[in-house]
Backbone as JSON, one array per atom type, in Angstrom:
{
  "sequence": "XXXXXXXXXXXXXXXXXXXXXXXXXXXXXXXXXXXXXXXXXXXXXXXXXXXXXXXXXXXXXXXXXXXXXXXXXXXXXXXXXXXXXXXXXXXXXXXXXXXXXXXXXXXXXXXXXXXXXXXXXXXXXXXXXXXXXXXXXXXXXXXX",
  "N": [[31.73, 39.87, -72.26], [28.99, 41.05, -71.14], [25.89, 42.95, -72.08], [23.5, 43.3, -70.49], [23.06, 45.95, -69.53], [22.62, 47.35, -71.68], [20.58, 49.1, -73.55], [18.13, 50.07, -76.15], [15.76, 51.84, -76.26], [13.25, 52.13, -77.8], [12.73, 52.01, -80.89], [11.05, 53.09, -83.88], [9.66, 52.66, -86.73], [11.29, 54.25, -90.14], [9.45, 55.41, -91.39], [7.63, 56.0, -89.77], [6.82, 57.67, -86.6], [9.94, 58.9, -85.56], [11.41, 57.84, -82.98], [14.23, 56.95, -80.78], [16.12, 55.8, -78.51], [18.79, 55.8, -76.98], [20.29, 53.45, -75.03], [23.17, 53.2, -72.12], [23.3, 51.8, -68.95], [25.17, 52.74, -65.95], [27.96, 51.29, -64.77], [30.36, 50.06, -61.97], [33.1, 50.22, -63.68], [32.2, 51.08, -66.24], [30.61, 53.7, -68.4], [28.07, 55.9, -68.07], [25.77, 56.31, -70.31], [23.72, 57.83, -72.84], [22.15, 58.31, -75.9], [20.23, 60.13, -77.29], [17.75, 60.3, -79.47], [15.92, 61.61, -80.73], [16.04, 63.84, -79.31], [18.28, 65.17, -80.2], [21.13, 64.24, -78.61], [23.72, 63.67, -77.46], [25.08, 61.54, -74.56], [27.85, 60.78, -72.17], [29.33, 59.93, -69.47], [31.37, 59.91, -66.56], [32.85, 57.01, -65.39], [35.57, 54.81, -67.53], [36.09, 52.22, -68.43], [35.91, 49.4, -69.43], [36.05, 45.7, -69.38], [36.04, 45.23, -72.11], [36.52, 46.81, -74.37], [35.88, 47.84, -76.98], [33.64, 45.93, -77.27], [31.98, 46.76, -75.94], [31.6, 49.75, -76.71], [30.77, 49.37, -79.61], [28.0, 49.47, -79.41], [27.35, 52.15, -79.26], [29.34, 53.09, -81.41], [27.65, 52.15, -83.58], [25.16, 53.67, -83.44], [25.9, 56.33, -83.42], [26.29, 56.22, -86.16], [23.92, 55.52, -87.18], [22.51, 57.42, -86.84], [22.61, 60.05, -88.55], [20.52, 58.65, -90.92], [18.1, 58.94, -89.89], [17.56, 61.5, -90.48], [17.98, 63.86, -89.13], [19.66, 67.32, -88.63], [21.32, 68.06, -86.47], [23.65, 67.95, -83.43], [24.26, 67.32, -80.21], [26.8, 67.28, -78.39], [27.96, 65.67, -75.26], [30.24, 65.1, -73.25], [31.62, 63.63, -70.1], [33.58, 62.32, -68.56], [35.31, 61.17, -66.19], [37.28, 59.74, -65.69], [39.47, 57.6, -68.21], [40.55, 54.77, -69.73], [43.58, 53.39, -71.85], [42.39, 51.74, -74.19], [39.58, 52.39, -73.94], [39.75, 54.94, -74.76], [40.58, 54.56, -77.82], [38.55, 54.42, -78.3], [36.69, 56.13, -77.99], [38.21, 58.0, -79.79], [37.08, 56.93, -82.29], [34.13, 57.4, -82.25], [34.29, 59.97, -81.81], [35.33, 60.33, -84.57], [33.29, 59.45, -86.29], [31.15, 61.07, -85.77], [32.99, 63.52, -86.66], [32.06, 62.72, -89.54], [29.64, 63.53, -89.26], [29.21, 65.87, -88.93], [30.72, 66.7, -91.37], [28.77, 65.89, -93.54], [26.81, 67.94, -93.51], [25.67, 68.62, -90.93], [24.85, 70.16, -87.86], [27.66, 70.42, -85.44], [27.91, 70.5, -81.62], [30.11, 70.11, -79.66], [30.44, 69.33, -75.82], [33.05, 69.07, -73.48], [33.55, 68.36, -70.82], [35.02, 68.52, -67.67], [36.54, 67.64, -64.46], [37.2, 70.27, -62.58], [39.98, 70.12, -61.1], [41.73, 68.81, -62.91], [43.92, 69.02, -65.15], [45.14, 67.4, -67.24], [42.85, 66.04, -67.88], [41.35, 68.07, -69.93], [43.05, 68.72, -71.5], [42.98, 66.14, -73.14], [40.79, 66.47, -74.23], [41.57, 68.59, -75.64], [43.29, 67.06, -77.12], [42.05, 65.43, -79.24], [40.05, 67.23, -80.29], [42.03, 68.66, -81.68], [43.27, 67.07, -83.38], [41.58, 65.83, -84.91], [39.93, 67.9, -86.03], [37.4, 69.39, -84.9], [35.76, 71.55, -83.32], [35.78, 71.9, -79.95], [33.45, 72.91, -76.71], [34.88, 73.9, -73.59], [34.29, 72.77, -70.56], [34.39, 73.58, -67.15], [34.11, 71.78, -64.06], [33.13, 70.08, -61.36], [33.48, 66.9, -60.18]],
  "CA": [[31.09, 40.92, -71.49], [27.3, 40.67, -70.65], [25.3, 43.9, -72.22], [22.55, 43.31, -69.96], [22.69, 47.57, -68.9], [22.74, 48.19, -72.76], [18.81, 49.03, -74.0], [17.42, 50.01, -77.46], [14.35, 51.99, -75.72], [11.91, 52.36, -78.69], [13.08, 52.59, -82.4], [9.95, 53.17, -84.56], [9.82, 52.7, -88.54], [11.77, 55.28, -90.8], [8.35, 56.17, -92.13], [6.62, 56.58, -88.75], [7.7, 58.3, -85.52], [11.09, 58.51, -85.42], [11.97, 58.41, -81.94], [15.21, 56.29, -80.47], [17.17, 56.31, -77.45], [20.58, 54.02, -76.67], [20.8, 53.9, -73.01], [23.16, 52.24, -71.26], [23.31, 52.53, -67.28], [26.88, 53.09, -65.75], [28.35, 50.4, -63.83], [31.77, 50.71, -61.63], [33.73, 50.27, -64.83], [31.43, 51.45, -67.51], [30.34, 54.99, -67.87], [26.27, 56.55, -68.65], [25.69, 56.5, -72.09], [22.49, 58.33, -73.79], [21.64, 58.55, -77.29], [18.35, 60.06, -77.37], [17.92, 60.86, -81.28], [14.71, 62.93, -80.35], [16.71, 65.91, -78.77], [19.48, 64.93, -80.79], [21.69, 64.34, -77.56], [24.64, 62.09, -76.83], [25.8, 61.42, -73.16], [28.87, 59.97, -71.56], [29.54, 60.52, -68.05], [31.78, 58.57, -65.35], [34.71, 55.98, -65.84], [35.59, 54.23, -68.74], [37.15, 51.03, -68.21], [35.75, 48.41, -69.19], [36.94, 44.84, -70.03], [36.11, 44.54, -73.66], [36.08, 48.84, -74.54], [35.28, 47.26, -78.35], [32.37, 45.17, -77.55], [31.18, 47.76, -74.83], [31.42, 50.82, -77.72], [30.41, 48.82, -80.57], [26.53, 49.64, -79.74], [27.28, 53.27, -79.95], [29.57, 53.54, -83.16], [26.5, 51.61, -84.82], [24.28, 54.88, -83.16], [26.48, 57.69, -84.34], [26.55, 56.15, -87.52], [22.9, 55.46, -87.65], [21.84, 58.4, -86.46], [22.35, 60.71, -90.28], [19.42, 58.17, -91.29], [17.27, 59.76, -89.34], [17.56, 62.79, -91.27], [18.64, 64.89, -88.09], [21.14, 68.15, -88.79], [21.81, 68.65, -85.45], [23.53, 66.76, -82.19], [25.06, 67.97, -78.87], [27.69, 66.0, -77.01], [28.05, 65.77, -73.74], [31.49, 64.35, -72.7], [31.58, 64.1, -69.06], [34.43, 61.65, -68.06], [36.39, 61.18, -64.98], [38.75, 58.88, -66.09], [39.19, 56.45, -69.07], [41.9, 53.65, -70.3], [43.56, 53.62, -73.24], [41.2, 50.91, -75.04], [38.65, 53.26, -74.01], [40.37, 56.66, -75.55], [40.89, 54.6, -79.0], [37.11, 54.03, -78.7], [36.32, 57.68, -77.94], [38.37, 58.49, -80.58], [35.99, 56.21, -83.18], [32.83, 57.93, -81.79], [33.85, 61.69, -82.72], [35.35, 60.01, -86.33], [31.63, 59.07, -86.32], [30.51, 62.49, -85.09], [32.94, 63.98, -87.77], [30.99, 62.46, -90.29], [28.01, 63.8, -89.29], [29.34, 67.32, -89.14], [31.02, 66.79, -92.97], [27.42, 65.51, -94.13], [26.38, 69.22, -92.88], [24.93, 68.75, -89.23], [25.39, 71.33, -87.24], [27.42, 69.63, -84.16], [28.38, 70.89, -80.66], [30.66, 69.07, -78.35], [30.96, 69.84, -74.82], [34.08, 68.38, -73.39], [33.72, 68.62, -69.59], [36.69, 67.95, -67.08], [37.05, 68.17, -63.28], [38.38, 71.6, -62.66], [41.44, 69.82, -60.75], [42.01, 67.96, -63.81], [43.73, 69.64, -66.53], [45.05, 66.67, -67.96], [41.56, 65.59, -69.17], [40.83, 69.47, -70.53], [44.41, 68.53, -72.34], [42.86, 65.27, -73.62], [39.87, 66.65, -74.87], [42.32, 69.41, -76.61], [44.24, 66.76, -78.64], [41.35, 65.06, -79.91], [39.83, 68.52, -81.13], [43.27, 69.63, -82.56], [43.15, 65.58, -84.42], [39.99, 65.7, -85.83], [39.49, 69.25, -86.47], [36.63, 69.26, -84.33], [35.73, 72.34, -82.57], [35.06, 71.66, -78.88], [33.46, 73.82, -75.59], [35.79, 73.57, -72.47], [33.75, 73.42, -69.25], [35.14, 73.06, -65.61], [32.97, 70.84, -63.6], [33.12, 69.36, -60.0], [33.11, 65.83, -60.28]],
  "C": [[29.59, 40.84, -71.68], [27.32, 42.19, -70.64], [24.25, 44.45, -71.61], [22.1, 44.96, -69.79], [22.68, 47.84, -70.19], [20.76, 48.05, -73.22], [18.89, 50.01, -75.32], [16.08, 50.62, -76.86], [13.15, 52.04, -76.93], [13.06, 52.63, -80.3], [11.41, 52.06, -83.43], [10.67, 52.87, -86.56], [10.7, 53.87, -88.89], [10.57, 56.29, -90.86], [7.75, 56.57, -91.0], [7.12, 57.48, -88.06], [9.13, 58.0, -85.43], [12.06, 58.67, -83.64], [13.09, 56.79, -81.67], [15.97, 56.51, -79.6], [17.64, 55.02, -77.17], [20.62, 54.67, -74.97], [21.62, 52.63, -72.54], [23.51, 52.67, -69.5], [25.29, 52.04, -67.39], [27.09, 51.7, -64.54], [29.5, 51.43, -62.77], [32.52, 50.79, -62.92], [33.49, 50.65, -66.14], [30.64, 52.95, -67.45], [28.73, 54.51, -68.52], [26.28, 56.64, -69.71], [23.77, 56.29, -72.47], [22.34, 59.26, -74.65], [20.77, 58.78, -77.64], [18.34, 60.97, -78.79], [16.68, 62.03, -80.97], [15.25, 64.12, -80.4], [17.71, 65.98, -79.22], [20.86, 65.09, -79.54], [22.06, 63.37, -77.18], [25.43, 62.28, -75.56], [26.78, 60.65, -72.8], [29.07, 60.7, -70.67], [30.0, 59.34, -67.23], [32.94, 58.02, -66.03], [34.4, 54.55, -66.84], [36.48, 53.43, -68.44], [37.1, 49.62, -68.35], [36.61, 47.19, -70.21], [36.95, 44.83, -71.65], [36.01, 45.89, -74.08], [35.22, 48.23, -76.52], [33.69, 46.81, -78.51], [31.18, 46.41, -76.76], [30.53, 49.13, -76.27], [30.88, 50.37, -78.93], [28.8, 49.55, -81.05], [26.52, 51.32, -80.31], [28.03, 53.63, -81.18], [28.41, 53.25, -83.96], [25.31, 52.85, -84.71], [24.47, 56.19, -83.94], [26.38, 57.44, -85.84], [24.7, 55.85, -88.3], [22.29, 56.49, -87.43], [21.77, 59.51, -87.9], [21.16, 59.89, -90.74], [18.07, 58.51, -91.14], [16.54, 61.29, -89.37], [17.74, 64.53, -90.05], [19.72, 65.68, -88.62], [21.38, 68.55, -87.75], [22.13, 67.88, -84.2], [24.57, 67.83, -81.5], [25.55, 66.81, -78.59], [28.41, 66.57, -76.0], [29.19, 65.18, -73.38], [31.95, 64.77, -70.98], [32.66, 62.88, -68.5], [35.27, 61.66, -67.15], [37.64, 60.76, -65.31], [38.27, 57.83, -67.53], [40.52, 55.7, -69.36], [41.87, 54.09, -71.74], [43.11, 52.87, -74.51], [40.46, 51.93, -75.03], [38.93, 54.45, -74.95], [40.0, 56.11, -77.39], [38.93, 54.38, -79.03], [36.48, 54.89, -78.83], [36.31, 58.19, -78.94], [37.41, 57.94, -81.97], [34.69, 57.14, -83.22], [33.48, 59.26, -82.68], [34.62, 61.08, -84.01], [33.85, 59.95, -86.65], [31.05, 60.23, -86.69], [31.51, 63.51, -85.85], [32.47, 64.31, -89.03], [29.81, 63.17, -90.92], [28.52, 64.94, -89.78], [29.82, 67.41, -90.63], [29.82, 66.69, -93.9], [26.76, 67.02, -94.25], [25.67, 69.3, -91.76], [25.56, 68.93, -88.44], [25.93, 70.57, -85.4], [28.14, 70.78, -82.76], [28.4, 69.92, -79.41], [31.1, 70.08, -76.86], [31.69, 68.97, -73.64], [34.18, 68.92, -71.54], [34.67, 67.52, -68.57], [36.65, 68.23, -65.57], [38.05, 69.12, -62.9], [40.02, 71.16, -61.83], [42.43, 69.17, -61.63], [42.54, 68.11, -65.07], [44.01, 68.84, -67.62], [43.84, 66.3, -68.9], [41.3, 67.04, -69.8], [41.98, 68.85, -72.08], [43.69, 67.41, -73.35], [41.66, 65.9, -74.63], [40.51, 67.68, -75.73], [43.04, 68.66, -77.94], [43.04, 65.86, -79.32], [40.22, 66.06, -80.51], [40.92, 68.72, -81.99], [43.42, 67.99, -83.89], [42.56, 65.58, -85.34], [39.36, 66.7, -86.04], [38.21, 69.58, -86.0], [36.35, 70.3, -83.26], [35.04, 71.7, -80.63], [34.96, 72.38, -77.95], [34.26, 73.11, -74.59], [35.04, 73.77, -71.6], [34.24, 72.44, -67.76], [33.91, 72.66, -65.02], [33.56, 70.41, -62.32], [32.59, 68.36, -59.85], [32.84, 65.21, -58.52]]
}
């Protein structure tokens, strides 16, 4: 799989500015993904499907997990998904282990788990990976 849409926009020293954002753009098969450590704010939005879900997610487990370094106590997530495979899901599920982490470390997290109001299945999905990982999450209906 060719990362070409994956970018690294700026990472500064520890000691200097700490600013960092993971962007990658959304294909047909690949969703929006932004990691902007600044506003402490992680995005996913769109369909999750791609061929390699491992190599694709890889950049962000290494984010979530670098992101406590940064000495941040606080992140929002944005979960905005239409659809995903089940490579993708076990990759999802990696990310909030990640984003457990953080919150066990003590940083204060809030996930917001948004679903196409025709869609209760995904509301459902985002329920068993809260009820998994003990992970409080907001429910919001959306019009994809």
């Amino acid at each position: 799989m060719n990362l070409e849409h994956y970018r690294l926009i700026s990472e500064n020293s520890k000691y200097g500015n700490q600013l960092m954002i993971y962007l990658i753009e959304p294909t047909r098969n690949t969703p929006y993904v932004n990691f902007d450590y600044n506003s402490g704010i992680l995005e996913l939005k769109g369909i999750s499907s791609p061929e390699n879900s491992l190599e694709f997610y890889n950049p962000v487990f290494k984010a979530v997990d670098k992101y406590k370094e940064f000495g941040k106590n606080q992140l929002e997530v944005n979960m905005a998904l239409e659809y995903f495979n089940t490579s993708s899901s076990k990759c999802i599920y990696q990310i909030f282990k990640g984003i457990k982490r953080l919150s066990e470390a003590g940083s204060s997290v809030v996930i917001n788990w948004m679903y196409d109001s025709d869609d209760e299945d995904m509301r459902e999905v985002g329920e068993d990976y809260s009820d998994i990982l003990g992970l409080e999450f907001n429910y919001l209906e959306m019009d994809f």
